[in-house]
MARMARPA-75967 format. One record per residue (C-alpha): z negated, y negated, x negated. Coordinates in steps of 0.1 Angstrom, whole numbers, plus 5000, padded with zeros to 4 digits. Each point is the difference from the previous one (the first is absolute). Example, Ala and Ser with C-alpha at 12.3 -4.5 7.8 and 13.67 -1.06 7.14 Angstrom:
BEGIN
492250454877/500749664986/
This chain:
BEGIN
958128669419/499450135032/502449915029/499249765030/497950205025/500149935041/497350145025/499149905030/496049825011/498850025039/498649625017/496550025001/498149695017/496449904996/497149814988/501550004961/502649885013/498649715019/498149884965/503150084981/501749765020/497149784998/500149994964/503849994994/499749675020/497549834972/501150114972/503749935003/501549644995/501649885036/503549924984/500350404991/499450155033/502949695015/502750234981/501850285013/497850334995/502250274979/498350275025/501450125031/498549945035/497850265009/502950075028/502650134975/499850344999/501350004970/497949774979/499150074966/497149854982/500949974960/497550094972/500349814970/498150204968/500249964962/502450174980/497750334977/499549924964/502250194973/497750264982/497550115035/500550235027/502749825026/497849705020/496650094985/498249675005/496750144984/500950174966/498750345000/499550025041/502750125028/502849875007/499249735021/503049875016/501250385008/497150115014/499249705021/503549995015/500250415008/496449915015/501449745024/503250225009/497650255013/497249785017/503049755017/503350235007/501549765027/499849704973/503349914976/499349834971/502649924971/498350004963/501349804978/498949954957/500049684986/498949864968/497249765000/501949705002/502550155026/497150115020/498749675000/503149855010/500650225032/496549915011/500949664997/503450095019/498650195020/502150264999/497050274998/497450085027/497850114981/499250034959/497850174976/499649834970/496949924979/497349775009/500949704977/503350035012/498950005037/497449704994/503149834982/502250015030/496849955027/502049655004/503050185014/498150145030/498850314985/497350185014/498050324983/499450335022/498850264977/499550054959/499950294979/496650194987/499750324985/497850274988/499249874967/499349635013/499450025039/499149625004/503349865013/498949654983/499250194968/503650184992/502549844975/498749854963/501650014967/499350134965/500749844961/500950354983/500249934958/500850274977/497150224992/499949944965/499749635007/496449944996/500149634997/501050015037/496950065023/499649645021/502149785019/499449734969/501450274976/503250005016/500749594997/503549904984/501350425000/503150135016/499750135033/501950265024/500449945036/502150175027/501449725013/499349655003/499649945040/497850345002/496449905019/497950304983/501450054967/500549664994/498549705021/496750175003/499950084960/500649624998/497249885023/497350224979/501449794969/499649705019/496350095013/499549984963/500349684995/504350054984/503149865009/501850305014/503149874989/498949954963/497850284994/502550264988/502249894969/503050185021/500950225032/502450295003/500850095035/501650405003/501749925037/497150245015/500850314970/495850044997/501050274975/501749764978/496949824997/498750314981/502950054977/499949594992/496250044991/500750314980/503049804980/497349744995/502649745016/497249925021/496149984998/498950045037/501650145032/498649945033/500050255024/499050065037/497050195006/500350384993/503649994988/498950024964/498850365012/502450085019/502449954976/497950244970/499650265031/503650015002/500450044963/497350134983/501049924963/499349625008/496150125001/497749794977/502849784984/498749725023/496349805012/499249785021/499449594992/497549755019/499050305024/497849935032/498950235027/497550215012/498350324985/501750345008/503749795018/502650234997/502549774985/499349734969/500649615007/500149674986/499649785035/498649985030/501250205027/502549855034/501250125030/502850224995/503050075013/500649835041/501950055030/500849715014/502049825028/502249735004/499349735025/502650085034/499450375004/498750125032/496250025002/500650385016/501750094969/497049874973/497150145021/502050325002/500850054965/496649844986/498150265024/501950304987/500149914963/495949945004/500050395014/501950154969/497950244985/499750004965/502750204978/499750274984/500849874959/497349755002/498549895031/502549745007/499549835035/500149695014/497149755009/499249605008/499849784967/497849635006/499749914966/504049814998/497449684992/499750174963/504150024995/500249665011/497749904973/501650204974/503349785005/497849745003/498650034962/503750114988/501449685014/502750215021/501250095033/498649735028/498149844969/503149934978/500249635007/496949994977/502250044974/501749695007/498849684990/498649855031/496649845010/499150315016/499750204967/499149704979/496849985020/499950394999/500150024967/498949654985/497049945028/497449984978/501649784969/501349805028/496549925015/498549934963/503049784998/499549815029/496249954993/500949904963/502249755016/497449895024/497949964978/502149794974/501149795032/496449925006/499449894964/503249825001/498749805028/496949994986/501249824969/501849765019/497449875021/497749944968/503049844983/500249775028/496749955005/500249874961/502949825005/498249795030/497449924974/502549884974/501449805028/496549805004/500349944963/503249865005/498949795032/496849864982/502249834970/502649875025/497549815014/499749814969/499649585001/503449855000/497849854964/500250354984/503750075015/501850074961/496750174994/500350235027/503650034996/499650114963/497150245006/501850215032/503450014975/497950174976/497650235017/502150085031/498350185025/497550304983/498149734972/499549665024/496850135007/498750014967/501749664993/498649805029/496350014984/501849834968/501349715021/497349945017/498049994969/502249724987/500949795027/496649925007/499149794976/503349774998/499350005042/496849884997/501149714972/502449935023/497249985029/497949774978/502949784991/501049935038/496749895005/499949744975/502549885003/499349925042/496949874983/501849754980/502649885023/497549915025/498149824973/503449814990/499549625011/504049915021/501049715019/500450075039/504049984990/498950324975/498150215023/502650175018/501050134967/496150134997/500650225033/502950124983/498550114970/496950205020/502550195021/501850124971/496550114985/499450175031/502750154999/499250134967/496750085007/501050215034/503150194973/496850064975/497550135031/503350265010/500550114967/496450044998/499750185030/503450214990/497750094968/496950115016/502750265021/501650124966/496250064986/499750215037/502650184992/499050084964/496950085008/500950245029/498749795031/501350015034/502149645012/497349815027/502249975032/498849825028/502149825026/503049824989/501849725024/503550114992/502049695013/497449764980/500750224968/503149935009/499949654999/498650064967/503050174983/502349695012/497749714985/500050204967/503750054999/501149645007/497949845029/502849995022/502650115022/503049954972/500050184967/503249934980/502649965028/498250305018/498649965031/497050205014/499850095041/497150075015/500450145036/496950095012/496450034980/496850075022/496850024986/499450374996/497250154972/500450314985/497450224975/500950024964/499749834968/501049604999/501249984965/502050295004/501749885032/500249684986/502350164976/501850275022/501349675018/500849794968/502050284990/502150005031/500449675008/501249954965/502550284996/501149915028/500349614990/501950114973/502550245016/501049775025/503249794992/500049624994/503849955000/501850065034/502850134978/498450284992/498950165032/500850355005/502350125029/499150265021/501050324986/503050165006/499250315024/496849805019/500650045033/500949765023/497049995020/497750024971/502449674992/499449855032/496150044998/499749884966/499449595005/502049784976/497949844973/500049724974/500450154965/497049954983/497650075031/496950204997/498850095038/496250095004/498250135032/496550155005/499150185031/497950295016/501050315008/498550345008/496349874986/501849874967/500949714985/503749994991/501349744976/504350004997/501649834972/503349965001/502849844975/504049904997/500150134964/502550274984/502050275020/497750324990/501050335002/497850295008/500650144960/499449674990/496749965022/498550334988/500149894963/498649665007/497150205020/499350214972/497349944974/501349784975/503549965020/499849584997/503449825000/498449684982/500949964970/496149934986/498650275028/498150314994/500250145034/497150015012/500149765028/500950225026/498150334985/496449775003/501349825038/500350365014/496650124979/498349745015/501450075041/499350324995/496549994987/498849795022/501450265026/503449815010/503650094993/502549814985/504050035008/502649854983/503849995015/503449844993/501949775022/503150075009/501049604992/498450054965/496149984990/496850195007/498250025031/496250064987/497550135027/496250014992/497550195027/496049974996/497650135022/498349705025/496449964987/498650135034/502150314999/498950094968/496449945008/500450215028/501850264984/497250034972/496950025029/501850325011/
């Protein structure tokens, strides 16, 4: 190796200079030009610039860049000693990775290096001035490319597939033209580049071992740089026909054989920091060098770096590495597509999903008439009933309820008939005046009977509806009279078994809906309710422990036993509240009693509540039920006002 060489360069100022500068200030990050510059003020007279260049391979002429050309770095710096005399520069050799670590130090002005390397270390504030062309390629942006070199008695090697799973001989492992540009033509098709060869041997940049290993068959391809495979035979002829070239590209009558596409070549560069006086200077003279002799080697303006990047880019290495890494950057590079035809499968399965939902509720609405229309059932037919929604449950009432119908008619007509003869004979019946209060007697009893018959009648003809698919006939319903209703048929007065009933306030509002199926919504509640509530004053819950003590103090004492009912107004709805001193109920305990078939009697289906909220809720109201904090249920029904809904259905 050739010692360190020092030479003095004269300040030149101008134009260049100015868009040197100009560019220097883009391209470089902020936070590097905030660091000390390694390069003298222009003021010291004894400033040196440093010149960072790559150690020559073993086997070529010393720092011949080109295989076969001049040599480069010699003639370049002998060049610049004569063109800038009152210049010193200091060269120093590095290996690739040293080189790339004293631009990143800073410890060297300026480099020359290859272009992957300088597109590699762009982020450290590196800036190109001039690349490499020669006399064979004179394109800077068309300079360095790679060959696959087999054996030439390998005839099953002539494309890149050919070569899939072989052995493969490299240089070295972090070399841009022999072998990250190689690996980017395996990638363009369609290969993983780091699965493609079965195994790589790397010679620590001995190209000439490459020969030997393909000759020893301890290899089936080498790689090479463009031209070095002839070089190397020009040097020594006996190595003439023993090898051919794999996967070859290029255009008719180029001097040298290749497997890629041709890059820029080698580039000088400099580091961010160094006077602007300095880079126009040295960029001007190297751009005047006149070709050499051996070659045509001079230097010229490369614009294709765009094409490097890329390369890296398909490798997955340099400024693209982190697409190696599992992160959502690459998974979307790389997985895009499946991911999309995920995303619409799963869209698409979503909207079905939904889909099937809303027709399985829409059917379980329906089942939930069928339920409603049996619960309705005359008080007459109540085991009947009973019997019937044990059996069918929810998905056969339907076809049962034509059954019923059937055969309670007849024995509800007999009983028809039967009333009415017997009114007929007790009015016939000759009594004493002492005898005819008992007469009165007998008739109200009979029409009582006769009014049970006309309801279970009437609770028939809605079961025949139902069966044979008719819509309820709603019309306007007095609530508080319907009311009044439910109390006569549950005992006809204000006491019911040690229970008393409150009523605090009861206006006459009407809503729209179905008067049978009110009629029953209400029995139902007033009922349960009946039931729940406590008869013995021993038994009355406390208050919880954890109730507040203003929920406490808001809470009015009550009797045990006391069922409280109000009916009001609100917001253009009727709003019936039912409330009762039974049980302390917990919410785990509420949500099974809520749930289809959740009764706590010990002869009840659980249905009660499933048909009270069917019915709210069909006839567009909502129905809430909530536990007290002093034990019992606090049951809230809401219908729509007839007017409201009469003007809701004009609009």
């Amino acid at each position: 190796m050739r010692p360190n060489i020092s030479f003095p360069f004269p300040v030149v100022r101008g134009l260049t200079a100015a868009l040197i500068v100009a560019v220097l200030g883009l391209a470089a990050p902020s936070e590097l030009f905030s660091s000390p510059c390694t390069v003298p003020s222009e003021d010291d007279k004894d400033d040196t610039v440093v010149l960072g260049v790559l150690k020559p391979l073993p086997g070529h002429d010393d720092l011949t860049y080109q295989p076969g050309e001049t040599n480069v770095v010699n003639e370049t710096l002998d060049y610049l000693q004569r063109a800038l005399p009152h210049r010193r520069t200091d060269v120093r050799y590095y290996s690739p990775a040293e080189l790339a670590e004293a631009v990143k130090a800073r410890t060297v002005s300026f480099a020359l290096m290859s272009s992957g390397q300088y597109v590699e270390l762009t982020r450290y504030g590196l800036y190109p001035l001039a690349s490499l062309k020669t006399a064979r390629y004179p394109n800077p942006n068309r300079v360095s490319g790679a060959l696959f070199v087999a054996r030439a008695d390998r005839g099953d090697l002539s494309t890149l597939e050919d070569m899939a799973g072989l052995r493969a001989g490299y240089n070295y492992k972090g070399n841009f033209i022999n072998y990250q540009i190689p690996r980017a033509r395996i990638a363009r098709a369609g290969f993983d580049p780091d699965t493609f060869f079965g195994k790589e041997v790397f010679t620590d940049n001995h190209p000439r071992r490459i020969l030997d290993l393909l000759l020893e068959d301890r290899i089936d391809v080498g790689v090479f740089r463009v031209c070095e495979l002839e070089a190397l035979v020009e040097r020594e002829p006996t190595l003439a026909g023993k090898f051919r070239a794999v996967a070859a590209v290029g255009d008719e009558g180029e001097v040298c054989k290749r497997s890629t596409e041709l890059y820029p070549g080698w580039t000088m560069t400099v580091t961010a920091g160094v006077d602007p006086a300095w880079t126009s200077e040295l960029t001007e003279v190297l751009l005047r060098m006149p070709p050499s002799v051996d070659g045509g080697v001079s230097w010229s303006i490369a614009t294709e770096f765009g094409r490097v990047n890329e390369v890296f880019r398909e490798i997955k290495e340099g400024p693209y590495r982190y697409l190696r890494a599992w992160t959502l950057q690459r998974i979307v590079h790389e997985y895009g597509a499946i991911l999309v035809a995920l995303l619409v499968g799963l869209g698409f399965w979503v909207w079905h999903w939904l889909n099937v939902e809303r027709l399985a509720q829409e059917r379980a609405r329906h089942l939930s008439d069928a339920y409603l229309a049996l619960q309705n059932s005359a008080e007459a037919a109540e085991r009947a009933e009973a019997r019937l929604a044990a059996l069918s449950r929810i998905g056969v009432l339907n076809g049962l309820s034509g059954i019923f119908a059937h055969e309670m008619g007849q024995p509800l007509s007999a009983i028809g008939y039967r009333v009415q003869a017997v009114k007929a004979t007790v009015r016939r019946l000759v009594l004493s005046a002492d005898e005819e209060p008992m007469r009165e007697r007998i008739l109200e009893n009979v029409r009582a009977v006769e009014s049970l018959n006309e309801r279970a009648g009437r609770i028939l003809e809605k079961v025949r509806d139902y069966a044979k698919g008719r819509a309820s006939k709603r019309g306007p319903v007095r609530i508080d009279l319907l009311f009044e209703a439910v109390l006569k048929e549950l005992g006809k007065g204000r006491e019911l078994s040690g229970r008393t009933l409150k009523v605090r306030a009861f206006p006459a509002l009407t809503v729209v809906g179905d008067e049978l199926e009110l009629h029953f919504a209400l029995l139902n509640v007033l009922k349960n309710a009946f039931e729940a509530a406590e008869a013995d004053s021993s038994s009355a819950s406390p208050s919880p422990q954890g109730a507040s003590a203003d929920e406490d103090a808001r809470a009015p004492t009550r009797s045990p036993g006391l069922v409280e009912v109000s009916l009001t107004s609100e917001a253009g709805e009727a709003v019936l509240v039912c409330t009762n001193d039974g049980p302390l109920v917990d919410e785990k305990s509420l949500e099974a009693y809520l749930s289809p078939f959740g009764s706590r009697k010990k002869n009840g289906i659980g249905l009660g509540i499933l048909l009270v909220r069917s019915i709210v809720e069909a006839h567009g109201g909502r129905a809430r039920f909530e536990p007290r904090s002093r034990g019992g249920l606090v049951v809230t029904l809401k219908l729509p006002l007839y007017a409201v809904r009469e003007k809701s259905h004009e609009r």
